[in-house]
N, C-alpha and C positions, 0 to 999 in steps of 0.2 A: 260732899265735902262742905267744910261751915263757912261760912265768910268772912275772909281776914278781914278784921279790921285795918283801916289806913286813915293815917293824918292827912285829910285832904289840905290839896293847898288853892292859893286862891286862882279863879280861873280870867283868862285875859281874855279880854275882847276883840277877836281880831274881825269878823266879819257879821253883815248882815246874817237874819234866820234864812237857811236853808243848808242845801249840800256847803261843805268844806270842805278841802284838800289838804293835806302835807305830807312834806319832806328833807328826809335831814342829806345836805352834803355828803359824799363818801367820808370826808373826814371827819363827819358829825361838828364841825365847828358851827354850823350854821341852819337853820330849821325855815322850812319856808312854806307860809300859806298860802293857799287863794279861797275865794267863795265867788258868791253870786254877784258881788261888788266890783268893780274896774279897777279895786285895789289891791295889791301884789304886795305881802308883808314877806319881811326877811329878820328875823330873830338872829339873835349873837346866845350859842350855847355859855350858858353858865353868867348871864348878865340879867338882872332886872329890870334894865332901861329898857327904854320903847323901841319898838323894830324902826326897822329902815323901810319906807315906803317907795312902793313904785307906783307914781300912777297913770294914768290915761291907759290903761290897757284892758283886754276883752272883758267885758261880762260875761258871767255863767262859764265860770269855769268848770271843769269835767275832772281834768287830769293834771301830773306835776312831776316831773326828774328832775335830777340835778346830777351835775359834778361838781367838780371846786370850785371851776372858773366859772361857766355859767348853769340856766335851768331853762327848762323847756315849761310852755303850759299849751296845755290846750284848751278851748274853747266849745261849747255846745255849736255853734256855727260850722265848727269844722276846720277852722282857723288853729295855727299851731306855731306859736310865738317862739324865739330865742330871747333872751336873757342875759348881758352882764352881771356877773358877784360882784365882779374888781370898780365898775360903774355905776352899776344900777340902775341902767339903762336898754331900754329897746334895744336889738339889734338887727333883726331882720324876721321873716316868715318864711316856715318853710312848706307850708304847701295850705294853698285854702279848700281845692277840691284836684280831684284828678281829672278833671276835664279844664281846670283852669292852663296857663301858659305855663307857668311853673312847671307842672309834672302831667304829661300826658298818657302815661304807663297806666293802662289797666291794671290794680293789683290782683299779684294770681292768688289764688286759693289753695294751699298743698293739703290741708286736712279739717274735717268739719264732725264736731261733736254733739250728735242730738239727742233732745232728750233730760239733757244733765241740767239745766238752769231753767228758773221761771222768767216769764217776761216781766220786765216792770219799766213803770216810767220812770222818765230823767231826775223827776224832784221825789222819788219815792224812797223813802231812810231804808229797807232792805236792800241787801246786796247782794247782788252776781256778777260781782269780780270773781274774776280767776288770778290768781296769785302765785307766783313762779316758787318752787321751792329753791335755796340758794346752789343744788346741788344741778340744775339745770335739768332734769331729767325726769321731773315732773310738776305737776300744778295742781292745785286747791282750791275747790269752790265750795260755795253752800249749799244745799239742797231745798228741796220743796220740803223737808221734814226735820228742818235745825240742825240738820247735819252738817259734816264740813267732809268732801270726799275728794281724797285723791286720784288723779287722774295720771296711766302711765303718758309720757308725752311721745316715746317710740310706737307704742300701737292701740293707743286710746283706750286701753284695761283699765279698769276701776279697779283701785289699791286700796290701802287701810282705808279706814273712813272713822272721824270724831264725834261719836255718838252719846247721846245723853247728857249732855253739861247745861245747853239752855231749854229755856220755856218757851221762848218763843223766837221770832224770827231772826236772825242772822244780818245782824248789818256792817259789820267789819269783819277786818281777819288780816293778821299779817306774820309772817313768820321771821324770828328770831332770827341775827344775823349770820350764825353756824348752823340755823336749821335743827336747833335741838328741841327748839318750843315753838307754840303757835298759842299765838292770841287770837281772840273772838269778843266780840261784843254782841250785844241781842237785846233786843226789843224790852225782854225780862230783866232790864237795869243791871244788866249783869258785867263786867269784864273778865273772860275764863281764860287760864293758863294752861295748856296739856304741854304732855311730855310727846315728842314724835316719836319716840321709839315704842312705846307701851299705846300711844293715845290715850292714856287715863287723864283727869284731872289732877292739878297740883296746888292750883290755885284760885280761890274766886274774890271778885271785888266788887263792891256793888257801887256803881254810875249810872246815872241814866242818861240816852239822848246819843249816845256816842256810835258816831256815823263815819270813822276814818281814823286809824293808826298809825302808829309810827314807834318803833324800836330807834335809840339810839346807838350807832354804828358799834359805840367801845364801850362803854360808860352807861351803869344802872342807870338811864335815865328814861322814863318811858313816857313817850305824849301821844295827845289822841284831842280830838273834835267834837263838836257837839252840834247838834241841828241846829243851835240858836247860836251858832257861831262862838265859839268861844273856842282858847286853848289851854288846855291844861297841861303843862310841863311838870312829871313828876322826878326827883333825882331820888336814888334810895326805894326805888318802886320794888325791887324784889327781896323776896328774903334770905337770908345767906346760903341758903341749900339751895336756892334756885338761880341764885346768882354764880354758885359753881358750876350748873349746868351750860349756865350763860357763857364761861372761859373755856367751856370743852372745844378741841376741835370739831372742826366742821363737819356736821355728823350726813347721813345717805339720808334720801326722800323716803317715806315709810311705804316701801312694794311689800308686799302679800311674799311675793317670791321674789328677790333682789337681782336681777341679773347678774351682778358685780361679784357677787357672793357665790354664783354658781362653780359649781366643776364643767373647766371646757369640754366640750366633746363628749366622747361617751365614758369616758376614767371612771376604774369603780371609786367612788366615795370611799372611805372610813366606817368601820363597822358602824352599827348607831349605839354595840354597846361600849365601845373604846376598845374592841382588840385590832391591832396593827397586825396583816398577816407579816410572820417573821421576814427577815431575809432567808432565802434559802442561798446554800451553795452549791456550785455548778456540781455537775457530776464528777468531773478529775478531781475539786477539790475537796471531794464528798470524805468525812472519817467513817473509821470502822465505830461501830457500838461497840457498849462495854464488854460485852463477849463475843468479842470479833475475833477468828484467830490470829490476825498483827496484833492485836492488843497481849491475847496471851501468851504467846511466844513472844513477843520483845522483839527489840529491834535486834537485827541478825549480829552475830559476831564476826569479825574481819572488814577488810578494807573495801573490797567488793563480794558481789553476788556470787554465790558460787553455780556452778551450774547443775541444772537436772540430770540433764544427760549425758552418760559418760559412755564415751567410744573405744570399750575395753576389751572389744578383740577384729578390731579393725576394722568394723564392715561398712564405713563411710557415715555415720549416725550422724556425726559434728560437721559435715559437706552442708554447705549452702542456708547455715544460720542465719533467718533476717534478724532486723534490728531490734526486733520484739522476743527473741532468743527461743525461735519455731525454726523448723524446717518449711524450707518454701516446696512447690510441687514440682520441681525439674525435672526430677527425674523418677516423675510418671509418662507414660505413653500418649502419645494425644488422644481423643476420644473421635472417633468416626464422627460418629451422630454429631447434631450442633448442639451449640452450649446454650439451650434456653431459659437457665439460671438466670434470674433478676441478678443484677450488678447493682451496688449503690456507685454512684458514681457523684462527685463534688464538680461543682460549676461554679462560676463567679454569681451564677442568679441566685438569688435569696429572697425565698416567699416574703410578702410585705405582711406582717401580723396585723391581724386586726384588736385592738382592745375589747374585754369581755363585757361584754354588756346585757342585758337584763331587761322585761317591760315595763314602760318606765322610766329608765334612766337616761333621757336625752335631755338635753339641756332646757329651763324654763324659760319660755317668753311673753311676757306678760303675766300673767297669773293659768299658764296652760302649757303643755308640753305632750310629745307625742308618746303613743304606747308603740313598740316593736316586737311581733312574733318570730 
């Protein structure tokens, strides 16, 4: 795919060279940096005036949330600050180690993913972050090979994965607010758009240096960092067909096999060429074909049925008619011998069916499912 052209605009200077942080408020009114500096910048969405400074607080920053009211950072020390918006003010710390008085709780460990990311240092511009998709159910890293791979977060399967868009290494990645796009940035001055649902490319721009992303929450507006500290606030960043993908609802994490999407249990599926098997109807309600003999005879003349048998010279024929218009056995002899005739006989118990199933057909977990003989 060719490289869009875009009107760059101009970039701000928010921090010394090295790593940078940000992030926009949930209600995107407000965009907040940190870097390697003691200084905590806080931008007004949609103003060209100067941010709001905080300062006295940690060096080397690592990390950055927010909500409305305040934002968290964290610290290369281990240190992990709260935040006033409404002040702009320190507020307190929430934990400097776990062995500090603060929190003395071991944290436990519930799952451990090896294998998927390279080691790197703290000041090193490639990235291995993991990146939550919005749909909570899975996450996104980058590979040793410029990849960006999915990860299920129920049982650690590796799902789609975004292959081929850069040259070189992988230093951002953030996904769109409804999870319908993923951006990446990479080494190759590149900024790339995929789609989640295909992972193809949509879109490329060319930037160099860019070390950290940010989507804004509602609003075309796309910003992003650069090694040498700077921030680039772009509004009108996507193009009209990619901005409609932007308004879609909130789309699923891209699995190989969806879970959400499965058939529960063992249900047979839908043909795969679209035939629906019909309804059938029960047996009582079952018609005659068209050359049934009710069909060719008609429906009978008179009010009722008339009868078969006629008891036309007395010898009891019409005695003991059931309601199915038979003769019952009364009046045979009982039989010596025993009656070792199978009886069908009706019970309140009723076998539990099992649905039809096939090898194969059990539900998918992960990208894997069992075979059944």
């Amino acid at each position: 795919m060719a490289t869009i052209p875009h009107q760059r605009v101009r970039g701000r200077p928010a921090h010394p060279n090295g790593p940078t942080f940000l992030t926009y408020t949930p209600d995107g009114t407000k965009l907040i940096t940190a870097g390697s500096n003691n200084v905590i910048r806080v931008y007004i969405t949609g103003s060209d005036g100067e941010p709001t400074n905080i300062d006295d607080c940690n060096d080397n920053n690592t990390a950055l949330a927010a909500n409305n009211d305040l934002f968290i950072a964290g610290a290369e020390d281990g240190s992990v600050c709260v935040y006033s918006l409404e002040t702009y003010l320190y507020e307190k710390m929430l934990t400097r180690s776990v062995a500090s008085d603060i929190s003395t709780e071991e944290p436990t460990l519930t799952k451990k993913y090896d294998g998927l990311i390279r080691r790197l240092e703290s000041d090193d511009e490639r990235s291995s972050k993991a990146i939550w998709h919005p749909d909570g159910r899975a996450f996104a890293i980058p590979t040793v090979t410029r990849d960006v791979q999915v990860v299920s977060q129920d049982d650690g399967e590796k799902q789609r994965a975004f292959s081929g868009g850069h040259m070189g290494d992988i230093t951002a990645l953030a996904w769109s607010p409804n999870g319908a796009m993923l951006a990446t940035s990479a080494s190759d001055r590149k900024i790339v758009l995929w789609d989640s649902r295909t992972q193809k490319t949509i879109a490329r721009y060319d930037y160099s240096g860019v070390i950290n992303i940010a989507w804004h929450p509602h609003n075309n507006i796309f910003s992003f960092v650069t090694s040498e500290g700077e921030l680039f606030i772009y509004p009108n960043f996507l193009s009209a067909e990619n901005w409609r993908i932007f308004q879609q609802p909130p789309q699923s994490a891209p699995f190989i096999h969806d879970p959400l999407s499965d058939t529960p249990g063992n249900a047979r599926k839908t043909l795969v060429n679209g035939i629906v098997k019909p309804h059938t109807e029960s047996r009582a309600e079952r018609r005659g074909t068209p050359d049934s003999l009710d069909d060719i005879l008609g429906p009978q003349s008179g009010g009722e049925e008339e009868d078969f048998v006629e008891d036309d010279d007395g010898a009891g024929y019409l005695e003991g008619i059931n309601g199915h218009g038979k003769r019952s056995n009364g009046h045979l002899d009982g039989l010596d011998r025993p009656d070792v005739k199978r009886r069908t006989t009706y019970q309140t118990w009723q076998p539990e069916i099992h649905q039809a199933f096939q090898p194969g057909s059990t539900p998918w977990k992960g990208n894997r499912r069992y075979l059944c003989e």
